[in-house]
C-alpha positions as CSV (number, residue, x, y, z in Angstrom):
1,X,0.6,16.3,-36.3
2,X,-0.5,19.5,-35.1
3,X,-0.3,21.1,-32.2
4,X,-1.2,24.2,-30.5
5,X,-0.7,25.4,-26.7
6,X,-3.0,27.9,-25.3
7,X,-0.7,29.4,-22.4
8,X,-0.8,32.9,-20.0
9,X,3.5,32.6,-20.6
10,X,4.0,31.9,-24.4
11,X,8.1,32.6,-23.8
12,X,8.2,29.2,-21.5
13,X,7.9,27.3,-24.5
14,X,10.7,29.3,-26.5
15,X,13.8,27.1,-25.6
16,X,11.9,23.8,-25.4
17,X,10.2,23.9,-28.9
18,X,13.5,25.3,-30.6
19,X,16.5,22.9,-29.9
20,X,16.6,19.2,-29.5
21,X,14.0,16.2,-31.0
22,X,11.9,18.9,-30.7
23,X,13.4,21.4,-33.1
24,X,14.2,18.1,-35.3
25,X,10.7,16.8,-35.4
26,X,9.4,20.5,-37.1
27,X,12.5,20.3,-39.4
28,X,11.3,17.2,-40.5
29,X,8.3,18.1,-40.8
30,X,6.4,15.6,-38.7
31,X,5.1,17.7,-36.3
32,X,3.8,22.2,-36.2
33,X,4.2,23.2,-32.5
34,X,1.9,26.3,-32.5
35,X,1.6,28.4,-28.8
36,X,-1.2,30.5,-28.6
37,X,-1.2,34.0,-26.0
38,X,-4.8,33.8,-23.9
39,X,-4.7,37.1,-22.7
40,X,-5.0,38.3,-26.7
41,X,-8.6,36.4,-26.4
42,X,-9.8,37.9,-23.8
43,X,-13.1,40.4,-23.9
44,X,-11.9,43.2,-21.4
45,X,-8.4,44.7,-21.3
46,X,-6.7,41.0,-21.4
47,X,-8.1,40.1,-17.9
48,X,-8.3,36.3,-17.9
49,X,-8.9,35.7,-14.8
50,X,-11.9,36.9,-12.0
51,X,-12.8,36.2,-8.6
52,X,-15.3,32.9,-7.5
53,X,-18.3,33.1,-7.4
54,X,-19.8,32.3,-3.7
55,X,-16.2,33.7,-2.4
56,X,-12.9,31.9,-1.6
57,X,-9.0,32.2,-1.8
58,X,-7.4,32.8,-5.7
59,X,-8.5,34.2,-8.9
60,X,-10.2,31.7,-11.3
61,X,-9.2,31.5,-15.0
62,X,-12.4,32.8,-17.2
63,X,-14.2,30.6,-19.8
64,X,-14.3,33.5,-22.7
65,X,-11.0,34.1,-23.2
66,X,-10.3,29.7,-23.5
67,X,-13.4,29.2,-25.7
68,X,-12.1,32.1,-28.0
69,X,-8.3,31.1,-28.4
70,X,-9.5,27.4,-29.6
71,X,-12.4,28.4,-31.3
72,X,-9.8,31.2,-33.5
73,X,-8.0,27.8,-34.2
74,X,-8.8,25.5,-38.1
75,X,-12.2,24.2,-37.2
76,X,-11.7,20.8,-36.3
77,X,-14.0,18.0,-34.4
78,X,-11.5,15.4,-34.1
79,X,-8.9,17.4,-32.3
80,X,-8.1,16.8,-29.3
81,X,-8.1,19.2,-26.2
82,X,-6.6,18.7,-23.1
83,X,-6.6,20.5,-20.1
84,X,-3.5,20.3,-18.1
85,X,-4.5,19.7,-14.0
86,X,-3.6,18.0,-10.6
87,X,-7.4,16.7,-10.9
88,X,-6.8,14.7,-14.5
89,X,-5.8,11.4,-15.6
90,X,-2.3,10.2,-14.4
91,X,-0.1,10.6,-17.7
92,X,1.6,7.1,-18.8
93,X,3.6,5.9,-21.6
94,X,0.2,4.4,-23.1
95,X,-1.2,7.3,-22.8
96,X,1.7,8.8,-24.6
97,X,1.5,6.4,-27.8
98,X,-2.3,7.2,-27.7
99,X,-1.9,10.8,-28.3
100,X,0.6,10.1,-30.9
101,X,-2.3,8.1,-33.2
102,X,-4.1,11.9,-33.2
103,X,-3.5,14.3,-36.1
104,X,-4.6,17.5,-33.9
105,X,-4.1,18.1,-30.1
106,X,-4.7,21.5,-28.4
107,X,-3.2,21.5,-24.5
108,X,-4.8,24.4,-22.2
109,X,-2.5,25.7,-19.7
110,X,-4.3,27.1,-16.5
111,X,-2.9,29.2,-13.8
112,X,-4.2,31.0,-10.5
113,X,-6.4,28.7,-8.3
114,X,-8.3,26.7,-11.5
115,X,-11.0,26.8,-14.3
116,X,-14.6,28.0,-14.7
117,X,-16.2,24.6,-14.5
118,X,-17.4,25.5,-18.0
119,X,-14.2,25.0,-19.5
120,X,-14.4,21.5,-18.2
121,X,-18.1,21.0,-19.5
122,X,-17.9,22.0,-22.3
123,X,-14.6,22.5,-24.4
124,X,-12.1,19.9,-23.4
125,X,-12.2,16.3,-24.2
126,X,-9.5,14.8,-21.6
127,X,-7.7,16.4,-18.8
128,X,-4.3,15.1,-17.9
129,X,-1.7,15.1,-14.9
130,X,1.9,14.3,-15.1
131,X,1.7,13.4,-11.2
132,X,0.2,13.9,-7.7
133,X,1.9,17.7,-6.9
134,X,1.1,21.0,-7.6
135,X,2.9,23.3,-10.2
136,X,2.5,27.2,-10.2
137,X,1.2,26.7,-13.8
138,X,0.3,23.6,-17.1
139,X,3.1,24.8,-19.2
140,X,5.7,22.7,-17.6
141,X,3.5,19.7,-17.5
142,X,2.3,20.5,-21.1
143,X,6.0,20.8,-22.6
144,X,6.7,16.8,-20.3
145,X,3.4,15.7,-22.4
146,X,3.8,17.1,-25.3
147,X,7.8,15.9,-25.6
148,X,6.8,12.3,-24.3
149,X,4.2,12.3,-27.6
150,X,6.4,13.6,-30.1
151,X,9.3,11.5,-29.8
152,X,7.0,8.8,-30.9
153,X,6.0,10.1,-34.0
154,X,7.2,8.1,-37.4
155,X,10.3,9.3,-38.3
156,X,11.2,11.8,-35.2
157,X,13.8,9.4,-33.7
158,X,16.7,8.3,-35.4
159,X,16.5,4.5,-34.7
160,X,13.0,3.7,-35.4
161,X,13.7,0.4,-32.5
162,X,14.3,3.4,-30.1
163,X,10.9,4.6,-28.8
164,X,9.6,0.8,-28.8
165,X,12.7,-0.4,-26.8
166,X,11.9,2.1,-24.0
167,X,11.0,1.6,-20.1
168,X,7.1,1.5,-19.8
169,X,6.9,0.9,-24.1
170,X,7.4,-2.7,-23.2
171,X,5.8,-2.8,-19.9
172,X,9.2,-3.4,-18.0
173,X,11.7,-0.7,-16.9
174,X,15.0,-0.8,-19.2
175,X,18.1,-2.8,-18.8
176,X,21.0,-1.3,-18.0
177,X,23.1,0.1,-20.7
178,X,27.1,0.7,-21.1
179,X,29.3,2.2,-23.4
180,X,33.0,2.8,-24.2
181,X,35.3,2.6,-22.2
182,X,34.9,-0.9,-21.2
183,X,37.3,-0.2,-18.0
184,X,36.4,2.9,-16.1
185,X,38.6,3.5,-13.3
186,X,38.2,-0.4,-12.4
187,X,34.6,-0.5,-12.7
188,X,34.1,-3.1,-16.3
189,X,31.4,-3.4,-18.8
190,X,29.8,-7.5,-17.7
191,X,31.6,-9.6,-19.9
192,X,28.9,-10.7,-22.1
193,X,28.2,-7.7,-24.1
194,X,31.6,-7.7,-24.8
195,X,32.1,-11.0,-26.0
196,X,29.8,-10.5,-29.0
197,X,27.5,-13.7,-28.7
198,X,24.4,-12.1,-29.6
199,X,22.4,-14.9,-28.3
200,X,23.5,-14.5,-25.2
201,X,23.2,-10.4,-25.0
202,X,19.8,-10.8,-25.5
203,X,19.8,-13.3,-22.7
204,X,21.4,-11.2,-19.8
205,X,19.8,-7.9,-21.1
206,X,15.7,-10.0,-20.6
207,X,16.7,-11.1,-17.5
208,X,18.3,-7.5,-16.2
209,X,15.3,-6.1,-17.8
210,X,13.1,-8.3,-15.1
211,X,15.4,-8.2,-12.6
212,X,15.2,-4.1,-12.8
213,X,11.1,-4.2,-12.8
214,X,11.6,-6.5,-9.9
215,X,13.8,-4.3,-7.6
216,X,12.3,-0.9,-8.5
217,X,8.4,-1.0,-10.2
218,X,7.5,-4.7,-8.8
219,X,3.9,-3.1,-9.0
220,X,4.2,-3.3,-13.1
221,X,4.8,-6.8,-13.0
222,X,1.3,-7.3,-12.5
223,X,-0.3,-5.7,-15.6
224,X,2.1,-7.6,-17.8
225,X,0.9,-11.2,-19.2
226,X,4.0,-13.1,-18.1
227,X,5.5,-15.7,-20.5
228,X,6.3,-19.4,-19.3
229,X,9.8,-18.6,-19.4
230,X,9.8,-15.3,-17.6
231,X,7.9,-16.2,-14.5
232,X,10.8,-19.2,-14.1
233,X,13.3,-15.9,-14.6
234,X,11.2,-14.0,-12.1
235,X,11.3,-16.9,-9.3
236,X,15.2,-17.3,-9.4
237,X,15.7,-13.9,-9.0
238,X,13.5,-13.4,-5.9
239,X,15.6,-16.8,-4.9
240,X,18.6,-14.8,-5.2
241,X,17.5,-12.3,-2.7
C-alpha cells in the first residue's frame, strides 16, 4: 500500500512513521508512508490559507495549494483521498479493514477554521472523523487512522490471528487477558487458563468476551447476529446482575 499525507506540519509524523509496527510495516515492505509539505504547493509565497469570503472568524485553508500537492502525486483514479474533519464519517474498525483492501490512500490534513468547499467538491472521495471533538489540526487524527489501517495489512503483525482477534474485528470488545506471574501480590490468574483444558479456555474467554460487551458497549450487541448459544450466555449474565 501506498500512502501519502498532505500536512501544514510534516515533522508530526517524524516519530510515528519511524519506530514501532509502523517502522516494521516499511521494513517489510508492505506499506510507503510518504508526507507531503502543502505550503511547497502553494501559488504565492507559501500562503495556504485566506480570509472567507462573506466575512467571519479564522483563516480558511485554499483549494490551489491541496489540488496541486495530490495532483504532483503518480496519477492514480483509484486512490483514495480523504479529508480528515469533525464534519466526516465516524472512523470504526470496519472502516479500518476497508481502507486496508485499497492499494493507494492520500489523507489531507486541514488546519485554521476549515476548507474551501471546493476541496470537498471536487478532490476528496471520503472525509473521515476519529470522534465528536475538535483538534487544533488532521495530523493527529490522520497518524490514529492511518496506524489503525496498517496494522491490518498481510504480513504487518506478527501473529497473523492478531488483528482478527481484536475488540470491534469480531464485533465484541476483548476478553480479558493475563500473563506471568500467575500470583501478583495476591491478586491470581482465574484458574482455568491455568489448568490447560483448552476446551474449556475457550469457554470462559466467549463468555468474558459477552460479559465485557455487556457491561461496557451493550449498544454493539445489537448489530451482531447472535448465535442460539450466545443469547442463552447473554440472559445468565444479565441474571447475574
Amino acid at each position: 500500500m501506498n500512502i501519502n499525507v498532505l500536512s501544514l506540519f510534516p515533522p508530526m509524523f517524524e516519530g510515528v512513521f519511524q519506530h514501532s509496527i509502523m517502522k516494521k510495516a516499511q521494513e517489510k515492505g508492505a506499506v510507503s508512508l510518504n508526507v507531503v509539505d502543502i505550503r511547497e504547493f502553494a501559488d504565492n509565497k507559501r500562503q495556504v490559507d485566506d480570509y472567507p469570503f462573506g466575512g467571519g472568524a479564522g483563516m480558511v485553508l485554499k483549494p490551489e495549494p491541496i489540488f496541486n500537492a495530490v495532483e504532483s502525486l503518480t496519477p492514480d483514479s483509484k486512490r483514495r483521498v480523504i479529508l480528515m474533519c469533525p464534519q466526516g464519517e465516524r472512523f470504526t474498525q470496519e472502516k479500518a479493514e476497508e481502507l486496508a483492501g485499497e492499494q493507494e490512500l492520500v489523507f489531507i490534513c486541514g488546519h485554521y477554521e476549515g476548507y474551501d468547499e471546493r476541496i470537498r467538491e471536487h478532490l476528496v472521495t471520503d472525509e473521515i472523523s476519529i470522534g465528536d471533538f475538535v483538534l487544533t489540526g488532521g495530523e493527529l487524527a490522520a497518524m490514529t487512522v492511518i496506524d489503525s489501517v496498517v496494522r491490518l495489512l498481510p504480513g504487518v503483525l506478527g501473529n497473523a490471528d492478531s488483528p482478527v482477534r481484536d475488540s470491534f474485528s469480531t464485533g465484541f470488545l476483548e476478553h480479558p487477558q493475563y500473563t506471568r506471574p500467575a500470583d501478583f501480590r495476591g491478586w491470581k490468574v482465574p484458574d482455568v487458563l491455568t489448568s490447560g483444558n483448552h476446551g474449556k479456555v475457550d469457554e470462559w474467554r466467549e463468555e468474558q468476551t459477552l460479559k465485557r460487551t455487556l457491561e461496557r458497549r451493550p449498544d454493539l450487541l445489537d448489530k451482531i447476529d447472535l448465535s442460539d448459544k450466545q443469547k442463552k450466555t447473554i440472559d445468565k449474565l444479565k441474571e447475574q446482575k
